[in-house]
C-alpha positions in Angstrom: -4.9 5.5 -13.6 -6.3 9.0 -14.3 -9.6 7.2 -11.8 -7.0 6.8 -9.0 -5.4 9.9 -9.9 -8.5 11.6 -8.8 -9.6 9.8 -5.8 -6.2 10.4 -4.5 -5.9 14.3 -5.5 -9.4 14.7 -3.8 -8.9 13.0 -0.6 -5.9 15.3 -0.3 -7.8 18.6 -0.9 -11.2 17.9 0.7 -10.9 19.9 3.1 -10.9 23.1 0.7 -14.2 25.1 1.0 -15.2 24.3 -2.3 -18.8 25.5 -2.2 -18.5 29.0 -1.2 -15.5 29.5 -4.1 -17.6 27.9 -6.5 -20.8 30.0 -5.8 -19.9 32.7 -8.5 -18.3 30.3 -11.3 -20.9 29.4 -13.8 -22.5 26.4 -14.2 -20.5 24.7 -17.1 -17.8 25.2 -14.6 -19.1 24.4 -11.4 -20.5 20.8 -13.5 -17.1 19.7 -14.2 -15.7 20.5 -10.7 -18.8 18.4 -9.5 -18.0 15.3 -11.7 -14.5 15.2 -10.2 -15.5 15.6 -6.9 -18.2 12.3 -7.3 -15.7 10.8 -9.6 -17.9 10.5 -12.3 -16.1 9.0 -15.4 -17.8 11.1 -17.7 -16.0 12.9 -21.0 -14.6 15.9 -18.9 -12.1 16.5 -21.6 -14.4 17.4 -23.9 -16.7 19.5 -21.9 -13.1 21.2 -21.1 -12.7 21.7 -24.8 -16.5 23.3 -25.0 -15.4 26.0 -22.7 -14.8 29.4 -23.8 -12.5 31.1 -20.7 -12.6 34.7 -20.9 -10.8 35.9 -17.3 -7.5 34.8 -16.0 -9.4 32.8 -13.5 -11.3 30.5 -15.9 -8.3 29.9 -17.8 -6.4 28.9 -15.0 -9.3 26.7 -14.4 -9.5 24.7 -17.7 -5.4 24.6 -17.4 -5.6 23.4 -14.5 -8.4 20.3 -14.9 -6.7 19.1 -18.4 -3.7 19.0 -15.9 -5.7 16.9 -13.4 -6.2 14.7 -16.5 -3.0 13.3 -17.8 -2.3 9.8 -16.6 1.4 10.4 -16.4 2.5 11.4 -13.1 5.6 13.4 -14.3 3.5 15.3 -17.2 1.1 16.0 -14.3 3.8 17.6 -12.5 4.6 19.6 -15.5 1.5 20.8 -16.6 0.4 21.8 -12.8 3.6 24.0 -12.8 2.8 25.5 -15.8 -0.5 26.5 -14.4 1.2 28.1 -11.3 3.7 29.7 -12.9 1.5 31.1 -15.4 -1.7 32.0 -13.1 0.1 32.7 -10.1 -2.5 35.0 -8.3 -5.4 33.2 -9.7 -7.5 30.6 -7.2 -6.7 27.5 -9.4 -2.5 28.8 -9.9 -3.0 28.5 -6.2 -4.4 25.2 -5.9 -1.7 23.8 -8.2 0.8 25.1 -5.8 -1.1 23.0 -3.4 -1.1 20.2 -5.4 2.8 20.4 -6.1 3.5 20.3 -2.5 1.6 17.7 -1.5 3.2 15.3 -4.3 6.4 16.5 -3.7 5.8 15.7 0.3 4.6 12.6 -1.0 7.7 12.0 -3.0 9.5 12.9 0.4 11.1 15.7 -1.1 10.3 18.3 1.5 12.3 21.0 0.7 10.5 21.5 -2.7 7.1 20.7 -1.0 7.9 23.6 1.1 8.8 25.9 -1.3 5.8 25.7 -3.3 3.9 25.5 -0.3 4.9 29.0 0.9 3.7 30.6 -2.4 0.4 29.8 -1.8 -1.4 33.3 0.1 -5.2 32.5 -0.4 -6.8 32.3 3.0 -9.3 29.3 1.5 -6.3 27.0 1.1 -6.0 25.9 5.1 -4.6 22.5 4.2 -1.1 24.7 3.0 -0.6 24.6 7.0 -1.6 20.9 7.5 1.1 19.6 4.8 3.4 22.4 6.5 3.1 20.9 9.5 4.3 17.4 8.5 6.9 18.5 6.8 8.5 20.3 9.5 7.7 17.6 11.6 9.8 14.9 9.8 12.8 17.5 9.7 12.4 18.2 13.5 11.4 21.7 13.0 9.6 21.4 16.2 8.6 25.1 16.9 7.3 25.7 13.0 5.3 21.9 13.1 3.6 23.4 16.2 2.8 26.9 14.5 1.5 25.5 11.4 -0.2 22.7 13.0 -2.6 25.3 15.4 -2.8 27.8 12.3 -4.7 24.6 10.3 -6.5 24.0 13.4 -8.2 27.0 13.8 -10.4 26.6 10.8 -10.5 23.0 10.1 -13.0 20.7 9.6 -11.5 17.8 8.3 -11.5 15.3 11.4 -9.1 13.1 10.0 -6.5 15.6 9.7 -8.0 17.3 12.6 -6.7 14.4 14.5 -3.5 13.8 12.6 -2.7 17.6 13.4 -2.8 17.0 17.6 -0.6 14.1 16.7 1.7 16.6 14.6 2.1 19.0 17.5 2.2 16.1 20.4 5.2 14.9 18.8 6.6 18.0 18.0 6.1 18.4 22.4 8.0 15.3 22.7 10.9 15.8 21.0 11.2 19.2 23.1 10.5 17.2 26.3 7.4 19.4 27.4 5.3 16.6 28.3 2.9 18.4 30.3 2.6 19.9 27.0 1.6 17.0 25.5 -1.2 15.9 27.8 -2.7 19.4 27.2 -2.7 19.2 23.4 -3.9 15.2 23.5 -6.6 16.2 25.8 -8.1 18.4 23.8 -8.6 16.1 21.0 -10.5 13.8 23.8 -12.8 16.5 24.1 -13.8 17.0 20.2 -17.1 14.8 19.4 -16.2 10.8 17.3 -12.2 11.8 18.2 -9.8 10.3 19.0 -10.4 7.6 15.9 -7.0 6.3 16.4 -7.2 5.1 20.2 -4.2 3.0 20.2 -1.5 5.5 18.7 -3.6 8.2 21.0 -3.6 6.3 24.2 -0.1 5.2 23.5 1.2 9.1 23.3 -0.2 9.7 26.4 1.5 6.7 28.0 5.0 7.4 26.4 4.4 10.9 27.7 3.9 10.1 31.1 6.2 7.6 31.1 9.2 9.8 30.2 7.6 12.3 32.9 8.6 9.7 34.9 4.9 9.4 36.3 5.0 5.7 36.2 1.0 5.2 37.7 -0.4 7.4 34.8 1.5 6.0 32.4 0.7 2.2 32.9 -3.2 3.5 32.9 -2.7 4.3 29.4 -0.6 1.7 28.5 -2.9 -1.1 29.9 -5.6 0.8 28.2 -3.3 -0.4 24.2 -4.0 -3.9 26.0 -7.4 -3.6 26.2 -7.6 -2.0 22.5 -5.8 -4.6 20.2 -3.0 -6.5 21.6 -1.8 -7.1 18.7 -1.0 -4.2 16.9 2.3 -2.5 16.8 2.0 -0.4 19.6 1.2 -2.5 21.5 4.5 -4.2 20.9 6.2 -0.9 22.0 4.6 -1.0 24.8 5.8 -4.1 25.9 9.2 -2.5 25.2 8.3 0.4 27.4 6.9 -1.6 30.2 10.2 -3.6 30.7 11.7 -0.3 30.9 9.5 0.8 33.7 10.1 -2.2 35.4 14.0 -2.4 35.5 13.8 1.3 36.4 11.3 0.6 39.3 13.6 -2.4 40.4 11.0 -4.9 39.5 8.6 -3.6 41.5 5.8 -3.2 38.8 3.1 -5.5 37.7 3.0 -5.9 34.0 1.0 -9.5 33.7 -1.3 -8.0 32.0 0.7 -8.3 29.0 0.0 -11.7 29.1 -3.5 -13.5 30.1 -4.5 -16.4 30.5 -5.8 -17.2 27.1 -2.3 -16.9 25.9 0.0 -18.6 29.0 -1.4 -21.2 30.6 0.1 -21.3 34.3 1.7 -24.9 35.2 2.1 -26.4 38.3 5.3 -25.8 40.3 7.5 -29.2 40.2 10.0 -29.6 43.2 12.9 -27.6 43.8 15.6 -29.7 42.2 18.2 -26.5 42.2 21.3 -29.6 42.4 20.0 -31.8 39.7 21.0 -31.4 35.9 18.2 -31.5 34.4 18.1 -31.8 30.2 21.7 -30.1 29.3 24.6 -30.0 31.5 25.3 -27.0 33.8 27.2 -24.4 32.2 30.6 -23.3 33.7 30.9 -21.4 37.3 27.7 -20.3 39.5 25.5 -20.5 36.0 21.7 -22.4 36.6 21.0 -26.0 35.5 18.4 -25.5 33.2 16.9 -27.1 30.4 17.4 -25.4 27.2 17.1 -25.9 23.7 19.4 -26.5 21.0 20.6 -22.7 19.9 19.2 -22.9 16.1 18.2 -20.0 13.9 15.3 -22.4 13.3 12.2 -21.4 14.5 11.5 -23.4 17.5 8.1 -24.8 17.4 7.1 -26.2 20.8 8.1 -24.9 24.4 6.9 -27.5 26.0 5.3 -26.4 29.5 7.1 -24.9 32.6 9.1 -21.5 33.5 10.6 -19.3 31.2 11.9 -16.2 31.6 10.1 -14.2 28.3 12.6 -11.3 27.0 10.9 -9.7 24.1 7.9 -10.3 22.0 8.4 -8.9 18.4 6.1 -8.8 15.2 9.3 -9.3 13.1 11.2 -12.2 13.0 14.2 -10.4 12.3 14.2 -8.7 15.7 13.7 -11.6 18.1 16.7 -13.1 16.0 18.6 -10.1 16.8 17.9 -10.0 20.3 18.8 -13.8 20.5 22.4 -13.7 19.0 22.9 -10.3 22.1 21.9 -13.0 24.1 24.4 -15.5 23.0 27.5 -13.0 22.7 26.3 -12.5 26.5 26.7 -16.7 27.4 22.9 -17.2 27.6 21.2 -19.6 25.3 17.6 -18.4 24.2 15.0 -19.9 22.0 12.4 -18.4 20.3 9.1 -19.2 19.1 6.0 -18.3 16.6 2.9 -17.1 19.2 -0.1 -16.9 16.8 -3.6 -16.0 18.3 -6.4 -14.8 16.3 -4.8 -14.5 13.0 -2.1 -12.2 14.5 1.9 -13.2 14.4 4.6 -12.4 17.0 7.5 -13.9 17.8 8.4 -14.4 21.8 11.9 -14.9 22.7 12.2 -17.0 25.8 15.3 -18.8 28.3 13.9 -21.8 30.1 12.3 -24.0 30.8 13.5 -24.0 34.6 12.3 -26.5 37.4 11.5 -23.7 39.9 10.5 -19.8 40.0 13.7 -19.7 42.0 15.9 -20.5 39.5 14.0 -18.4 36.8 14.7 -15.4 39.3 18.1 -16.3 39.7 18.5 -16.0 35.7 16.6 -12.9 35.7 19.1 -11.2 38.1 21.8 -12.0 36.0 20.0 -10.7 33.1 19.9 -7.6 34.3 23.1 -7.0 35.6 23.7 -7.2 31.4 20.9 -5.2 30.6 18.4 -7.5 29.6 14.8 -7.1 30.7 12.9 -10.5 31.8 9.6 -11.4 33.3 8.5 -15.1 34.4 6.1 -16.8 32.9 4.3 -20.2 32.9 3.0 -22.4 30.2 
């Protein structure tokens, strides 16, 4: 515990210039900060209790590692807040504010993490303006995440948080709808040497951007781009969302096949137009399509057989391609859907068809959306 205590603690404050600060502590202090930093499971307690503090500052230092120390996470709590309250002014009374606020933002209590937070003045302790920043992000304090955000940035070195920061004040742009704003911000993090790290999520800002700038060309650049990335990952599933989107609001007239190569449908040939036969199931009622459908089943239906479908969602929980198949149904169109796996990866695609011709599959579409329901054809 008190081992993954410390890996934790010091991922969180690496970014603190330790090595200037430590440059006029002596060296039975500067050893023990050493240890921790390397993790080395050595006896620091004891070399704690050799110490003989003298100033306010090296007591708030041994207070503040015998804190570090305890294996209970509540005592922790307790014995960091006795260090700040009692060494307020002092650099390590001002690290365990840090320290407070960070497991307090972990703890998702963000209006304590603040507080302590804010009590923290020394100019070493940048990463006060990173965790700022996320916490007025997740309470849509869009103006403050964006002022905390480029106060961390100025000094940081940290790229992973570098990078998480652009993300902090990108989103902070969105939610105010200045996505010009965002394109600025995301571009300079291009710029910076080994960043972006996180090309999906990046690229996929940049799309979502554009596409609620309603510059449909820019955005599908960048959406492709997830494609290319990892197709499978979440938001790439978004996408897909977003791309239907695009689509109903261009009237169609967007080419999103992309989603789907080759290597995952398999294009079948045509079979003649049979528009008046039944074919599997009989018609439903009024001007509806005879088409072949299966059984509705909350099972999971494991072969689609080959032909046309009309492909409504892809999802990466089951749940959701569940939900989107009972809309369906309280809409009077029966809907399957099926496990897709491809590379060890899971989704779930739901799917109307098959149908003996692209006409009829367009035919279905059109009623789709005059519901609301995004389609595309595909083939198997």
């Amino acid at each position: 515990m008190r081992i993954k205590y410390k890996l934790l603690l010091f991922i969180m404050v690496s970014n603190v210039v330790l090595v200037n600060a430590l440059a006029t502590w002596k060296p039975e202090y500067t050893n023990i900060v050493n240890q921790f930093l390397h993790v080395d499971d050595m006896n620091i307690q004891a070399q704690l209790n050799g110490l003989k503090p003298t100033t306010l500052e090296e007591k708030a230092f041994v207070a503040y590692y015998r804190a570090k120390l305890v294996s209970d996470p509540l005592t922790i709590t307790i014995e960091l807040g006795k260090v700040a309250d009692t060494y307020p002014k002092t650099e390590y009374g001002q690290r365990a504010y840090l320290d407070l606020g960070i497991r307090s933002f972990l703890q998702r209590d963000f209006d304590k993490s603040s507080a302590y937070l804010l009590k923290i003045t020394s100019p070493n302790l940048i990463e006060k303006d990173y965790w700022l920043a996320q916490i007025y992000e997740k309470l849509n304090e869009n103006e403050k995440a964006i002022l905390s955000g480029q106060n961390y940035l100025k000094t940081a070195s940290n790229p992973d948080q570098i990078e998480n920061t652009y993300y902090i004040i990108a989103n902070a742009y969105l939610n105010q709808a200045k996505y010009e704003n965002v394109q600025i911000v995301l571009a300079k993090l291009d710029k910076i040497e080994n960043l972006p790290k996180h090309k999906v999520y990046y690229n996929y800002l940049r799309g979502y951007a554009y596409d609620m700038a309603n510059n449909d060309d820019k955005a599908l650049e960048y959406y492709k781009s997830i494609y290319t990335l990892d197709r499978y990952s979440q938001f790439a599933f978004l996408t897909e969302d977003r791309l239907f989107a695009m689509k109903s609001r261009k009237k169609n007239h967007l080419d999103i096949s992309f989603i789907y190569p080759d290597s995952v449908y398999h294009p079948a040939p045509e079979l003649p137009d049979t528009t008046n036969t039944v074919v599997g199931n009989p018609a439903l009622t009024g001007d509806s399509l005879h088409v072949e459908t299966v059984p509705d089943s909350m099972q999971m239906v494991k072969n689609t057989g080959h032909g046309i479908f009309l492909q409504l969602g892809r999802f990466s929980a089951e749940v959701n391609a569940q939900k989107l198949m009972l809309q369906l149904k309280e809409n009077d169109f029966n809907a399957m859907y099926f496990l897709s796996k491809t590379d060890g990866k899971v989704s779930y695609r739901v799917l109307m068809g098959p149908f003996t011709t692209k006409g009829q599959a367009e035919k279905t579409k059109a009623k789709l959306h005059d519901k609301s329901f995004n389609a595309i054809t595909v083939t198997r």
